[in-house]
Residue, then its C-alpha position, 0 to 999 in steps of 0.5 A: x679201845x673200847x666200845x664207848x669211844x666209836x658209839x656215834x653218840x658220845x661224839x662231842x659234835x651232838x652236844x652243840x645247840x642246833x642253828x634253829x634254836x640260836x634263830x630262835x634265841x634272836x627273838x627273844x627281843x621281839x618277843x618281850x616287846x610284843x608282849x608289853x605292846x600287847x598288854x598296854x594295847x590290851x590295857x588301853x581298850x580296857x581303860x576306854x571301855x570301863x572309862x577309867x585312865x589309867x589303871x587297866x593300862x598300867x595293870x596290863x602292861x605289867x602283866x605283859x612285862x612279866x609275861x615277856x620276862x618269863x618266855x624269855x627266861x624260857x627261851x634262854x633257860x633252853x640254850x643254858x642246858x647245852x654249854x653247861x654239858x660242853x664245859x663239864x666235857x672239857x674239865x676232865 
């Protein structure tokens, strides 16, 4: 045997994503919501302070949509890294 195989290192039980990082995952819904709700929030008191309808509305809740969509894309990008290892491990 060589020394590769008893290094606690390459067991193959460290390439499994952590159990927070799955929690965290779960609000990624909240989190994209939040963020649209911000900006239409954001956007309506924009629109009463400038006394314009519905542009700042509009505007902001695009921004927050595109927003939401890049910290979820974040998030998720994170728990894509961890299978793509555990699938090279089982080609060979």
């Amino acid at each position: 045997m060589s020394d590769s195989n008893l290094d606690p290192k390459n067991n193959s039980n460290s390439a499994e994503p952590k159990p927070a990082l799955n929690f965290l995952l779960l609000s990624a819904g909240s989190i994209f919501t939040s963020m649209i709700v911000a900006g239409f929030l954001v956007g309506y008191a924009l629109d009463q302070l400038f006394d314009t309808t519905p542009i700042f509305l509009l505007g902001c809740a695009l921004l927050g949509f595109i927003g939401g969509i890049q910290k979820v894309h974040k998030l998720t990008s994170r728990m894509d890294m961890v299978p793509q290892e555990r699938k090279d491990d089982q080609k060979s």
